[in-house]
C-alpha positions as a Markdown table, in Angstrom:
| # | Residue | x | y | z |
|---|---|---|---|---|
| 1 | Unk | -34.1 | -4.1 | -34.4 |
| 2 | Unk | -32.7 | -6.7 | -32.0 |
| 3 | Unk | -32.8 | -10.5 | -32.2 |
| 4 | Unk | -35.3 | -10.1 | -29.2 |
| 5 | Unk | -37.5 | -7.2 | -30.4 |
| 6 | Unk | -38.0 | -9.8 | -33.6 |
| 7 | Unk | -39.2 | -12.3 | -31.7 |
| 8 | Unk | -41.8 | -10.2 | -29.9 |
| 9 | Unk | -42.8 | -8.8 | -32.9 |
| 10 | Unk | -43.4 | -12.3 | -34.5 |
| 11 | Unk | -45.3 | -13.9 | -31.2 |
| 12 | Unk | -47.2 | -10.6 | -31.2 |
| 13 | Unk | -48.3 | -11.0 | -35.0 |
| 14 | Unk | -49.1 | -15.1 | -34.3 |
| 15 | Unk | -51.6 | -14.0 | -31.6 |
| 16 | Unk | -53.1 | -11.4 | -34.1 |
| 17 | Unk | -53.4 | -14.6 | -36.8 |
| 18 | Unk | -54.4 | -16.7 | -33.9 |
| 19 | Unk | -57.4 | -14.2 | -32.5 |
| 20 | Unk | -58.6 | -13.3 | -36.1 |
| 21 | Unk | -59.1 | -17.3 | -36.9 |
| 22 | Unk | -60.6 | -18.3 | -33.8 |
| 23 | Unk | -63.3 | -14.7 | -34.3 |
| 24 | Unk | -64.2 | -16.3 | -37.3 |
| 25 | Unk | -64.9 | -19.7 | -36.0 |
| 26 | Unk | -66.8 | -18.5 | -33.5 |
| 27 | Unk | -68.7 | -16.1 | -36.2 |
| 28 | Unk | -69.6 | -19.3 | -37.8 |
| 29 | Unk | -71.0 | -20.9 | -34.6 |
| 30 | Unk | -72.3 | -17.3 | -33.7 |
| 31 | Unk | -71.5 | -17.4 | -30.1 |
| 32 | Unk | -71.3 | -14.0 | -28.6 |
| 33 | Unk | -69.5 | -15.4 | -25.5 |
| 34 | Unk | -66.5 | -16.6 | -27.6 |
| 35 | Unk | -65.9 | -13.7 | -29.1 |
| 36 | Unk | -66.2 | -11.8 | -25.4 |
| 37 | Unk | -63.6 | -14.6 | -24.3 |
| 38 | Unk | -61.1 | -14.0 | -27.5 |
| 39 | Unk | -61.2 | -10.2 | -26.1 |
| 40 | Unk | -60.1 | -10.6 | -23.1 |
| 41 | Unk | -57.3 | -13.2 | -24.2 |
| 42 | Unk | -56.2 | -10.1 | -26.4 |
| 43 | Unk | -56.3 | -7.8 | -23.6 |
| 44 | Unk | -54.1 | -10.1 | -21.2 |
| 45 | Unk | -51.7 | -10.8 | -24.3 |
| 46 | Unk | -51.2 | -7.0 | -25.2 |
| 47 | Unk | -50.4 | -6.4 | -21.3 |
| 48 | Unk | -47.8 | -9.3 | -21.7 |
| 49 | Unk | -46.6 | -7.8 | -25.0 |
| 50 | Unk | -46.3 | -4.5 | -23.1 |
| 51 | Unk | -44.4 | -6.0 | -20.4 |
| 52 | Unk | -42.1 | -7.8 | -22.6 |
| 53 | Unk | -40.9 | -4.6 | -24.4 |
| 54 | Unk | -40.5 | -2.6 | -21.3 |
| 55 | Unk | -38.0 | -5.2 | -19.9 |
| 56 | Unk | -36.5 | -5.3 | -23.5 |
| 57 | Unk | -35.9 | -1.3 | -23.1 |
| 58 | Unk | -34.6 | -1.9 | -19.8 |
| 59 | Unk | -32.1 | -4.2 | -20.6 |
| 60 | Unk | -31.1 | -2.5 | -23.8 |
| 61 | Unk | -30.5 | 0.6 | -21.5 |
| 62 | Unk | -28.5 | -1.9 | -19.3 |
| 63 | Unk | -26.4 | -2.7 | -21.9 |
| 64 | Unk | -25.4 | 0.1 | -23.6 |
| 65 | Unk | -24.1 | 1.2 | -19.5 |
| 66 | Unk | -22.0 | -1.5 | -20.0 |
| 67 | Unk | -20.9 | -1.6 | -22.9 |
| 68 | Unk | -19.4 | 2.8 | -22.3 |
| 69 | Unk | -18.2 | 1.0 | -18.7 |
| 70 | Unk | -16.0 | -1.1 | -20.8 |
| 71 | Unk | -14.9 | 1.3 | -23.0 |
| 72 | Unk | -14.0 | 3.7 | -20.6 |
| 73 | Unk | -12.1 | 0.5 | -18.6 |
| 74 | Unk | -10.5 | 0.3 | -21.4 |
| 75 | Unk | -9.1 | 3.9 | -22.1 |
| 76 | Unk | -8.0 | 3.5 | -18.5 |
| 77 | Unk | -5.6 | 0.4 | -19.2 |
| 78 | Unk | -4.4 | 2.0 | -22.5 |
| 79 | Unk | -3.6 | 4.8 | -20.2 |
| 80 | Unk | -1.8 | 3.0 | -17.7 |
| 81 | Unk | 0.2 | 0.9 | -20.2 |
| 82 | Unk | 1.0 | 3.8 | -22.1 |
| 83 | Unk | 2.4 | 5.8 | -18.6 |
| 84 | Unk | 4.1 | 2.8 | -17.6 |
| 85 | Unk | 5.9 | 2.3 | -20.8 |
| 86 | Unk | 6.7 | 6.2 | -21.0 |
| 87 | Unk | 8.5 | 5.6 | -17.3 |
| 88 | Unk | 12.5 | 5.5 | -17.3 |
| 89 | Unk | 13.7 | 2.5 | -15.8 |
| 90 | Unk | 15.7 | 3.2 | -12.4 |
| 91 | Unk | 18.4 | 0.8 | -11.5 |
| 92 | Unk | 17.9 | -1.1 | -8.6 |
| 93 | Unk | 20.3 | -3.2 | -6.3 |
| 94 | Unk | 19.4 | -6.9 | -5.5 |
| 95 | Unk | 20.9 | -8.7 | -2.7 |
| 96 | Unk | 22.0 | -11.7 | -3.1 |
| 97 | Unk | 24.1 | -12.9 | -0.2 |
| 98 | Unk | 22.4 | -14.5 | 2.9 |
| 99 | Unk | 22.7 | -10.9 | 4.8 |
| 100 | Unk | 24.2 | -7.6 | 4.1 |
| 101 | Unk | 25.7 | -4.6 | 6.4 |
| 102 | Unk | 24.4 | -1.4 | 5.4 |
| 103 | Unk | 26.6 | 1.4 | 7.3 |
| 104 | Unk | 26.9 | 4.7 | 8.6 |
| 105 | Unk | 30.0 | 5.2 | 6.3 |
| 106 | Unk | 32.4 | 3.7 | 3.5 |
| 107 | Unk | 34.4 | 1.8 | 5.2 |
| 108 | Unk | 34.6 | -1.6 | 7.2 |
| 109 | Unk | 34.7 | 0.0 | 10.3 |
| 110 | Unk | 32.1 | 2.5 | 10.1 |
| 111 | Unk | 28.9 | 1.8 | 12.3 |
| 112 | Unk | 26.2 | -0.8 | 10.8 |
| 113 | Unk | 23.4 | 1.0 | 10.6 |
| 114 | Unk | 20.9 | -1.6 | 9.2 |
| 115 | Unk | 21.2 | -5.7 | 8.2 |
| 116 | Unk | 19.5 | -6.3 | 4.7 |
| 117 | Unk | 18.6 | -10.4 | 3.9 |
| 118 | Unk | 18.9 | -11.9 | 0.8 |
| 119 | Unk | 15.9 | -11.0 | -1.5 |
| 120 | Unk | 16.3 | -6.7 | -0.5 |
| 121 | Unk | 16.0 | -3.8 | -2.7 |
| 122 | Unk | 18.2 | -0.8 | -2.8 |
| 123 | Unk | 17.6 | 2.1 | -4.7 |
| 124 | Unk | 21.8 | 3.0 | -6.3 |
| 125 | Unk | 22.2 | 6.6 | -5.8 |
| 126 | Unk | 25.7 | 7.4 | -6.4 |
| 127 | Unk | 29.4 | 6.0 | -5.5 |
| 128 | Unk | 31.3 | 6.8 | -2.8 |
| 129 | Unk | 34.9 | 7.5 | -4.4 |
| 130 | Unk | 36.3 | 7.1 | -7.7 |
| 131 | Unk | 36.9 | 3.3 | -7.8 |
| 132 | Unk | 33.3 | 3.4 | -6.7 |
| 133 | Unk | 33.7 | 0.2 | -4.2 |
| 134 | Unk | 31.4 | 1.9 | -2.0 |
| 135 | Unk | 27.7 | 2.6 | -2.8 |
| 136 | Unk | 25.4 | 5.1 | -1.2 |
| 137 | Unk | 22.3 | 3.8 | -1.8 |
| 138 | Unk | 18.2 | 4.4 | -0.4 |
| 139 | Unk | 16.5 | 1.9 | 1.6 |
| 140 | Unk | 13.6 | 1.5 | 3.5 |
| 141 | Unk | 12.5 | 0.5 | 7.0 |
| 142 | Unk | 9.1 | 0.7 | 8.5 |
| 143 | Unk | 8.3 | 2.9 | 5.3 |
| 144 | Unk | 11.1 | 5.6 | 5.9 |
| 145 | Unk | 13.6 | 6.3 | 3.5 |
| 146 | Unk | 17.5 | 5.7 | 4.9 |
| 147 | Unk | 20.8 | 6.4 | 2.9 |
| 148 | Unk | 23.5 | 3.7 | 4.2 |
| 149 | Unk | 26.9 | 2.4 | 2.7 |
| 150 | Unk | 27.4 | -1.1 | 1.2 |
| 151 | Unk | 30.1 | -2.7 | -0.5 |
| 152 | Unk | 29.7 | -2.5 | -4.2 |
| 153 | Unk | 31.2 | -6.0 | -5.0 |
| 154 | Unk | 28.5 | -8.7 | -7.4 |
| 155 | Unk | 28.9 | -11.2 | -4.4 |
| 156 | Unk | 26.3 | -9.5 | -2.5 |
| 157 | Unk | 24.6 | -7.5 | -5.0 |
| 158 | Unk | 22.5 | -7.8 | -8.7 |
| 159 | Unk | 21.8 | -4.8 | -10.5 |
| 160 | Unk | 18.4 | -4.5 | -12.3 |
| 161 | Unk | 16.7 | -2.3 | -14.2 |
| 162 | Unk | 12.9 | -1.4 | -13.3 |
| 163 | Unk | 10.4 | 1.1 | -13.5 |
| 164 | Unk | 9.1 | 2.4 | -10.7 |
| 165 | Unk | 5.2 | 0.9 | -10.9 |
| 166 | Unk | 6.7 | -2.4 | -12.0 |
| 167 | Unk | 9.1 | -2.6 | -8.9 |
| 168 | Unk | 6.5 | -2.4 | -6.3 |
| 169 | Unk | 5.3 | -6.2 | -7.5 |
| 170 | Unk | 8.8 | -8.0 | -7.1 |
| 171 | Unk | 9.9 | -5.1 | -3.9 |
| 172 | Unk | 9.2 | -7.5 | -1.2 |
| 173 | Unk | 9.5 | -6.0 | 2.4 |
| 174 | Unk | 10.9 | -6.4 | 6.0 |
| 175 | Unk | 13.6 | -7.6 | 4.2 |
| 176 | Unk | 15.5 | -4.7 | 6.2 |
| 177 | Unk | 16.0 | -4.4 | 9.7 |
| 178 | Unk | 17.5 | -1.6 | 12.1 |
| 179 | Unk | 20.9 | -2.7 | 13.7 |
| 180 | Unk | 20.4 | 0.3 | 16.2 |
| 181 | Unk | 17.4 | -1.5 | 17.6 |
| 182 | Unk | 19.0 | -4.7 | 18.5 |
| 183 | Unk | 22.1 | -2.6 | 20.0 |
| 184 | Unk | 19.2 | -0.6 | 22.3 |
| 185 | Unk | 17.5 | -3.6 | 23.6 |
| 186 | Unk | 21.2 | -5.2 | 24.4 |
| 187 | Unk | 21.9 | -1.6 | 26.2 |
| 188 | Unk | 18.4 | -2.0 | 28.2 |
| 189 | Unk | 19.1 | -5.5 | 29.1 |
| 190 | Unk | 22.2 | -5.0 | 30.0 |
| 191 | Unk | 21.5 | -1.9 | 32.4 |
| 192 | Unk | 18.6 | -4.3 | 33.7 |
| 193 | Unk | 15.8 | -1.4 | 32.6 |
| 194 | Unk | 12.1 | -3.0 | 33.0 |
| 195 | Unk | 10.2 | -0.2 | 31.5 |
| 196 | Unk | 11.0 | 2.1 | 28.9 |
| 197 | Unk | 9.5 | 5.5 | 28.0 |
| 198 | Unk | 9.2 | 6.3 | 24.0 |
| 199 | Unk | 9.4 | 9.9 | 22.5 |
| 200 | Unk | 8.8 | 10.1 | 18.9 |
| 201 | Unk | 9.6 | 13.9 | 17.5 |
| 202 | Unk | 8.6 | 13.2 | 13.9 |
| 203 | Unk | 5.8 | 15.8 | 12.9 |
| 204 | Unk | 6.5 | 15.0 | 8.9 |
| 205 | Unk | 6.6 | 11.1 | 9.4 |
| 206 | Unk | 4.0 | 9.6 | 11.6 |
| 207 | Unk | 5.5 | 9.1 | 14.6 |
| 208 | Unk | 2.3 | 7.6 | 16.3 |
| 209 | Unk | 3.6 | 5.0 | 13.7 |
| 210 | Unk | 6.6 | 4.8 | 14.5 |
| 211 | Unk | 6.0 | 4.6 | 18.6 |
| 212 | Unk | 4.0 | 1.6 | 17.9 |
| 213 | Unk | 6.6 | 0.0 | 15.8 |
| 214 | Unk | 9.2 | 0.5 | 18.4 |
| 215 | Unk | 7.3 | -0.8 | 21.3 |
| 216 | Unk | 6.5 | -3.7 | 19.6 |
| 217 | Unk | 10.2 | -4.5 | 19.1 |
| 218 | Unk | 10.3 | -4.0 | 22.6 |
| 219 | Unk | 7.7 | -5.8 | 23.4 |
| 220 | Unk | 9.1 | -8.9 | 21.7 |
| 221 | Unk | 12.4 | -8.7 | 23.6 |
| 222 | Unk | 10.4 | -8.7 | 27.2 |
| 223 | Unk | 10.8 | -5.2 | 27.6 |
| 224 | Unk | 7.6 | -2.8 | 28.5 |
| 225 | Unk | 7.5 | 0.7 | 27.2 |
| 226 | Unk | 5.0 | 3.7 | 27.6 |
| 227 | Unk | 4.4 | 6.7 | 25.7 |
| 228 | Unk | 5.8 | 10.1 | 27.0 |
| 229 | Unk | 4.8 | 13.4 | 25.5 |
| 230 | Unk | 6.5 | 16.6 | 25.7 |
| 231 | Unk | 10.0 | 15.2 | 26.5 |
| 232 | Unk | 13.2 | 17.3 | 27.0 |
| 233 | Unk | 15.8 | 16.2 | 29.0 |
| 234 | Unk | 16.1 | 18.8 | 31.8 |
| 235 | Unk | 12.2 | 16.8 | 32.4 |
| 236 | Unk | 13.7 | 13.2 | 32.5 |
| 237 | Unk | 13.8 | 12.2 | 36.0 |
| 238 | Unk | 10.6 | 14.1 | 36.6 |
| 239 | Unk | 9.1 | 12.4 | 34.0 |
| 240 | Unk | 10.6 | 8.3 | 34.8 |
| 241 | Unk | 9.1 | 9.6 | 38.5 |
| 242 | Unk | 5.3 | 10.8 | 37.2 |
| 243 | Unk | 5.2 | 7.5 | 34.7 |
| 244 | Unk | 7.5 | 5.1 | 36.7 |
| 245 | Unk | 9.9 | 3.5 | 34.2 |
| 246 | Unk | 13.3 | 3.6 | 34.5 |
| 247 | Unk | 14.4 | 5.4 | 31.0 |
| 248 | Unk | 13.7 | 7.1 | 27.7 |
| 249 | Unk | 14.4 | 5.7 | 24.5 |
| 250 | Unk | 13.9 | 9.7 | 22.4 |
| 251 | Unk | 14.0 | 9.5 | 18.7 |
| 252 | Unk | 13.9 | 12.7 | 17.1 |
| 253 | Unk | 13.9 | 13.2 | 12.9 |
| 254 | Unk | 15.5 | 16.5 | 12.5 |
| 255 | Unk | 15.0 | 18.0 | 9.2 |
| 256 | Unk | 15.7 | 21.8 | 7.7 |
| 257 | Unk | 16.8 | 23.5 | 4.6 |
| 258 | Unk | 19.9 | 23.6 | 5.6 |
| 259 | Unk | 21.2 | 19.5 | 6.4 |
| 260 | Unk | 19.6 | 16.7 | 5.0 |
| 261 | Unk | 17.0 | 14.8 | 7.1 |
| 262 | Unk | 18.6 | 12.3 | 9.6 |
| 263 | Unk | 17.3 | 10.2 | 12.8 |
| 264 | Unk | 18.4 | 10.6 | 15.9 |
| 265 | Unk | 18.4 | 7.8 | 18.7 |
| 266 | Unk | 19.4 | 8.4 | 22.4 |
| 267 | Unk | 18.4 | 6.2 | 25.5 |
| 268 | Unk | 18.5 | 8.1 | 28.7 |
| 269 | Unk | 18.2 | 6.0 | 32.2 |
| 270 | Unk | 16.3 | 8.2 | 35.1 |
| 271 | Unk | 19.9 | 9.7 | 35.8 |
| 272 | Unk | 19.6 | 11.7 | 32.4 |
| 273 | Unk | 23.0 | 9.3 | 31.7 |
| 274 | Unk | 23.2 | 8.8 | 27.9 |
| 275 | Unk | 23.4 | 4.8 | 27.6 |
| 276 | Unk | 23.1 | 4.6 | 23.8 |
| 277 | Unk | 23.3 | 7.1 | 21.2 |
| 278 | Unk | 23.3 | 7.6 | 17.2 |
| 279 | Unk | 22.0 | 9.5 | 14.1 |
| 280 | Unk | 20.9 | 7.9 | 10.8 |
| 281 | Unk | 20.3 | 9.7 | 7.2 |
| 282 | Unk | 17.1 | 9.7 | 5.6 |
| 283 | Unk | 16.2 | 10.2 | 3.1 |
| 284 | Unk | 15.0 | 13.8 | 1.6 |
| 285 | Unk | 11.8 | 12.6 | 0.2 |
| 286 | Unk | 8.4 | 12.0 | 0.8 |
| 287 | Unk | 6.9 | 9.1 | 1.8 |
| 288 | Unk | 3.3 | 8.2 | 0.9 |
| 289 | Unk | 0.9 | 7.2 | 3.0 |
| 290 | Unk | 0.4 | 3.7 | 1.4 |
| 291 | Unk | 4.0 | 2.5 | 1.8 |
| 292 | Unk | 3.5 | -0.2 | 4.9 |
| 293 | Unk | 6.7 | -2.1 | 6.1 |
């Protein structure tokens, strides 16, 4: 019995003492209208009584609800500590230099491909060459896995060891930023292109996603862009004629069984003249749909 059915059960038994005292009085005095009055009184405290305990089942029901919740929220975080602890730490690369090339290839001269800042994650996934003074490593940009080059030397990088649930609360992003970008709005500036078509040709990855991310860029270098659909280049001047811009910024993601994934960039002006070209590896995994850069 709980502490509260105990004191109903005691107030119910004082009114019973209460009621059978004051009956007895008013035996005495033999007053039928008391004892009509002490009736009623009983009635109205039985109803309260019956109240009381209805509520009391109520919020014993209530509480044993609870009570499974927690248990159940519980097994959940034993779960989750057990999987997280079960997880083999991957080792990570830290950069701690003010800025960092990433390139196309292992050496000095190879393309930049992307600029990491100080405070960026890599993911190590193997060495270039036996000395191992190169690193291929993973990265990520607008939530798409790249493979680049950097220089394996403990002036720009840390290694550290995480698992993979407890890395997404220290990963901080935009950290990483696309050198190719800066080199197409140079290119457009420099050619003196106003408007800009986009063509994203990126079934697997978004590329609604990624159209909007590159006319923002745009967008934030003066530059206006509009979206073009079914692009191919024998269609370019038609297409800077029937949307009036004066070129076509296509990226294409090309991925088979055959060659790892890569991106390809290419600005075209109305000519079909190539003005900027270049192909970046991704990545040969999947990216979820919650990874936001």
């Amino acid at each position: 019995m709980t502490q509260m059915s105990k004191i109903i059960l005691l107030r119910y038994m004082s009114a019973i003492l209460s009621l059978v005292c004051l009956m007895t009085l008013a035996g005495c005095a033999g007053s039928s209208k008391n004892i009509e009055s002490l009736e009623t009184q009983l009635s109205e405290t039985d109803s309260q009584l019956s109240r009381l305990e209805s509520q009391l089942r109520r919020a014993d029901a209530r509480i044993s609800e609870l009570a499974a919740l927690l248990r159940n929220t519980n097994l959940k975080i034993d779960s989750l500590k057990t999987k997280i602890n079960a997880n083999d730490k991957e080792l990570y690369l830290k950069v701690i230099s003010p800025t960092l090339n990433i390139r196309k290839g292992p050496k000095t001269g190879d393309n930049i491909i992307a600029v990491a800042k100080e405070g960026a994650y890599f993911r190590r996934i193997s060495c270039s060459d036996k000395k191992c003074q190169w690193l291929v490593v993973e990265f990520l940009v607008d939530g798409y896995p790249y493979l680049g080059y950097v220089s394996n030397s403990s002036k720009y990088l840390k290694e550290e060891f995480y698992d993979p649930m407890t890395f997404n609360t220290v990963y901080k992003r935009g950290l990483i930023k696309y050198q190719w970008e800066k080199e197409v709005i140079s290119d457009i500036k420099t050619k003196g292109l106003r408007i800009i078509g986009i063509s994203v040709k990126a079934d697997a990855l978004r590329p609604d996603r990624f159209r909007s991310h590159l006319a923002r860029i745009l967008r934030s270098s003066e530059i206006y862009s509009k979206p073009i659909e079914n692009f191919s280049v024998s269609a370019i001047s038609q297409l800077c004629r029937d949307n009036s811009i004066d070129g076509i910024l296509a990226v294409e993601i090309e991925s088979s069984n055959e060659i790892a994934p890569r991106l390809d960039i290419l600005l075209y002006d109305r000519d079909s003249l190539i003005l900027y070209s270049t192909s970046i590896s991704l990545q040969a995994i999947e990216v979820p749909e919650d990874v936001e850069q």
